[in-house]
N, C-alpha and C positions, 0 to 999 in steps of 0.2 A: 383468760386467767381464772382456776378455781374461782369458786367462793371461799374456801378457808383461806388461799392466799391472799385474796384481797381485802379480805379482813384484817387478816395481821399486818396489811401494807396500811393501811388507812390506820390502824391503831396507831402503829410507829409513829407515822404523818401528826396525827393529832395530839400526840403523848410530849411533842413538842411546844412549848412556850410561845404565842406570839405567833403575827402573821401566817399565814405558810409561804414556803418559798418555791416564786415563779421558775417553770421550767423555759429556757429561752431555745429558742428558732437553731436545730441543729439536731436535738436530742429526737431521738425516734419517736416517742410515744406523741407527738405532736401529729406525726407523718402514718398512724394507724386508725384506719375506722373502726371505731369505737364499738363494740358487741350491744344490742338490746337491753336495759336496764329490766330483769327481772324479778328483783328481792334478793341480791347478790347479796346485801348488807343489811343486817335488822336494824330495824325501824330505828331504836335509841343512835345508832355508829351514823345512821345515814343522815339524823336530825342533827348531831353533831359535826358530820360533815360540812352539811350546808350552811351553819353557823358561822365555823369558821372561814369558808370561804367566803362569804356575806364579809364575818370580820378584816380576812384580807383585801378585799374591791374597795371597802372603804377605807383602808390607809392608804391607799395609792390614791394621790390626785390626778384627777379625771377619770377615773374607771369609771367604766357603767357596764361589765359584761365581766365574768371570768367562767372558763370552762373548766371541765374536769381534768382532760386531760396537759392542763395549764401547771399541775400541782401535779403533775406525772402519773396521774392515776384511769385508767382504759374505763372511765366507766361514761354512758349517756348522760352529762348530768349537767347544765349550766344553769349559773343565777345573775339574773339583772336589777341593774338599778341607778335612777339616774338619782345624783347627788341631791341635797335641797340646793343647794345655793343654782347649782345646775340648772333643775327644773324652774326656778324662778323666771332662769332669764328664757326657758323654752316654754313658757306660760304669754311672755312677753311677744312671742315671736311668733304667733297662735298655735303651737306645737303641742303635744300632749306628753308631761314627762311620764316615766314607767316608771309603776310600784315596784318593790321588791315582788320578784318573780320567779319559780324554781323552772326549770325546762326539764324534765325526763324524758326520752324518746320522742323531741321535737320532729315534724316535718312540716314543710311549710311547700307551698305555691304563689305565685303571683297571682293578684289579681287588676286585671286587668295591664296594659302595655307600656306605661310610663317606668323609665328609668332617669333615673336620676343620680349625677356624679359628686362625690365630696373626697376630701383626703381621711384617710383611714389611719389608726394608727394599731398597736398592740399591746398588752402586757410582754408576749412572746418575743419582740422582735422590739427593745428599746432604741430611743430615741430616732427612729425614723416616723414616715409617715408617706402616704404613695393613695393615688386618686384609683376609688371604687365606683364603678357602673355596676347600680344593683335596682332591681324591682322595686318600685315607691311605694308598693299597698301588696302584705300578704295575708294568706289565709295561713294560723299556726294553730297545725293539732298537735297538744302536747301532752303529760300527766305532770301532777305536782306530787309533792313527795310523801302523799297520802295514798297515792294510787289512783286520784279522782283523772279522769279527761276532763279536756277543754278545747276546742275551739272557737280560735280568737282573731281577730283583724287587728296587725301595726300596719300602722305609719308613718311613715319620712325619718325620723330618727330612730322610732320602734323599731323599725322594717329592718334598718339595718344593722339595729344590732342583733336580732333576735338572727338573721342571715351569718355575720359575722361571727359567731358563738356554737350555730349550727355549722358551720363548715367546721370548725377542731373539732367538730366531732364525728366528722367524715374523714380527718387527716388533713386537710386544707389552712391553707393561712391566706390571709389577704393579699400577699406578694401573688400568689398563683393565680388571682382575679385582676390584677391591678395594672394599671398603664404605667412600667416600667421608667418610662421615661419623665416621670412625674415624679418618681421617688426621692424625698428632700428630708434634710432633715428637720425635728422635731422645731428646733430653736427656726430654720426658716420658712416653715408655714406661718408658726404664731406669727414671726417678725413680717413678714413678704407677702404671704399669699393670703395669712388671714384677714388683712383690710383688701386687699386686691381682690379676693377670689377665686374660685378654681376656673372662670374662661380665660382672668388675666394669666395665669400657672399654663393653663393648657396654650395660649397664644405665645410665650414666651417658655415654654421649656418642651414645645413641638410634639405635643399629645391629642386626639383628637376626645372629642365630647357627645355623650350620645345624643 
């Protein structure tokens, strides 16, 4: 996509009132990797962008992760952030919650060999949820929206969202990583598996665990 096109696409996007609106699991721009973020949009469109997306993650409860191409738009761009009330209970848990976070031309690696499985859910893809095998510790080179680099080490929750956020932006959803046979819906994790667990989920809905 030009840069004037994407401009005037983002202008529309933002010229609207109020959250912006999730594109769900079907529409193409989910299913395209995304071009290199290189100063497509000036600095004031792009500051604005990530505002509002910030402003959308946080009217949805439970988000901690929205991407760009979430809001229909082809650019490298995703922002995290786990809730407070969230991070409370991942303080409690000795987990470390994530600040508000801009991702531009993220790439990440494992480090080291541990995977670890939990149920995934999406903005893209409502009310389901389906069990991810993903790297427990990565190394993420990324820029913020100043242009600055950084690399950075998540873990355990980090890990997989900053994984999970980075895939839409390769064209990927969590269904294409996910143990199919695992996929329930939203109301029977909370109710079922979130006191049980995902070995009880995987012994009883015939998935195997790495």
């Amino acid at each position: 996509m030009e840069s004037s096109e994407l401009t005037e696409k983002v202008t529309q996007l933002l010229e609207k009132p109020g959250p912006l609106t999730i594109v769900q699991a079907g529409d193409p721009v989910l299913r395209q990797k995304t071009p290199a973020y290189d100063g497509q949009l000036d600095d004031d469109l792009l500051q604005r962008l990530i505002a509002r997306m910030r402003e959308t993650m946080g009217e949805i409860s439970g988000a901690v992760g929205l991407a760009a191409p979430q809001v229909g738009l082809p650019i490298r761009l995703a922002v995290l952030e786990t809730p407070e009330a969230f991070s409370a209970r991942l303080i409690e848990l000795g987990q470390q919650p994530v600040p508000f976070t801009v991702l531009v031309n993220p790439s990440y690696e494992a480090v080291g060999r541990l995977r670890t499985a939990a149920f995934e859910g999406c903005l893209s893809v409502t009310d389901w949820q389906a069990v991810v095998a993903r790297p427990d510790r990565i190394s993420v080179t990324r820029e913020d929206e100043r242009g600055r680099q950084h690399v950075e080490t998540y873990a355990e929750l980090g890990a997989r969202i900053v994984q999970h956020e980075a895939d839409h932006l390769d064209g990927m959803l969590y269904l294409d990583r996910a143990e199919l046979r695992s996929l329930s819906t939203t109301e029977q994790v909370v109710e079922r598996w979130g006191v049980a667990g995902v070995t009880a989920a995987s012994e009883h809905l015939g998935f195997r665990l790495p």
